[in-house]
C-alpha positions in Angstrom: 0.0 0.0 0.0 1.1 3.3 -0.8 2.7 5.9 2.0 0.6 9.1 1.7 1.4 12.2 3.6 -1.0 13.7 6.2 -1.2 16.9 4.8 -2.2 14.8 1.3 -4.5 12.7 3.7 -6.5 16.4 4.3 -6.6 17.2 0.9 -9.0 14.1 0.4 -10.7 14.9 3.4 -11.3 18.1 1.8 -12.6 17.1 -1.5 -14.5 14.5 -0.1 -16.6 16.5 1.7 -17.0 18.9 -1.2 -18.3 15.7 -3.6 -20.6 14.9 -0.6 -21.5 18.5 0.0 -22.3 18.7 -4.0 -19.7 20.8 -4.9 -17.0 19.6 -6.1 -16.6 19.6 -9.9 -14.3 17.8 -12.2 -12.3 19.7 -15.2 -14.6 19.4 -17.7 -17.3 21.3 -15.2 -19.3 18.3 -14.3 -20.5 17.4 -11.1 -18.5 14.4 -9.3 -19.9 12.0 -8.0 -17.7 9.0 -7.7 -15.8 8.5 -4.4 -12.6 7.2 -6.9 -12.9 10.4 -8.7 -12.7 12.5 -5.6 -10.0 10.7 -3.9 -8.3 11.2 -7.6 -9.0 15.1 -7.3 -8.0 15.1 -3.6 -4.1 13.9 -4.5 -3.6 15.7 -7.7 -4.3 18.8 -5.9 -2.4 17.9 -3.0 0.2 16.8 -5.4 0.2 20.3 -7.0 0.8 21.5 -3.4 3.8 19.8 -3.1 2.8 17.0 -0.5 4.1 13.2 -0.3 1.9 11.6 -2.6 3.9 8.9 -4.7 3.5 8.9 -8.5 0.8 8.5 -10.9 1.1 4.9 -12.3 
């Protein structure tokens, strides 16, 4: 299993609760609604914010 940081481990949190909430969108502007595609959404960004999330695959 991967090692993911805590601060990467918020990020998902985050986005999680934004999908459940109803607000978090994808890039193409679409609603999400997959838990995957959250978690997905949650890393990249957390990835973009420089936190220890090992590479895409």
């Amino acid at each position: 299993m991967a090692k993911y940081s805590e601060k990467a481990g918020d990020k998902v949190k985050e986005t999680m609760h934004e999908m459940k909430e109803g607000k978090l969108k994808s890039g193409s502007g679409k609603k999400v609604t997959s838990k995957k595609q959250a978690i997905a959404i949650g890393l990249s960004e957390a990835r973009k914010e420089g936190a220890k999330v090992p590479k895409k695959d």
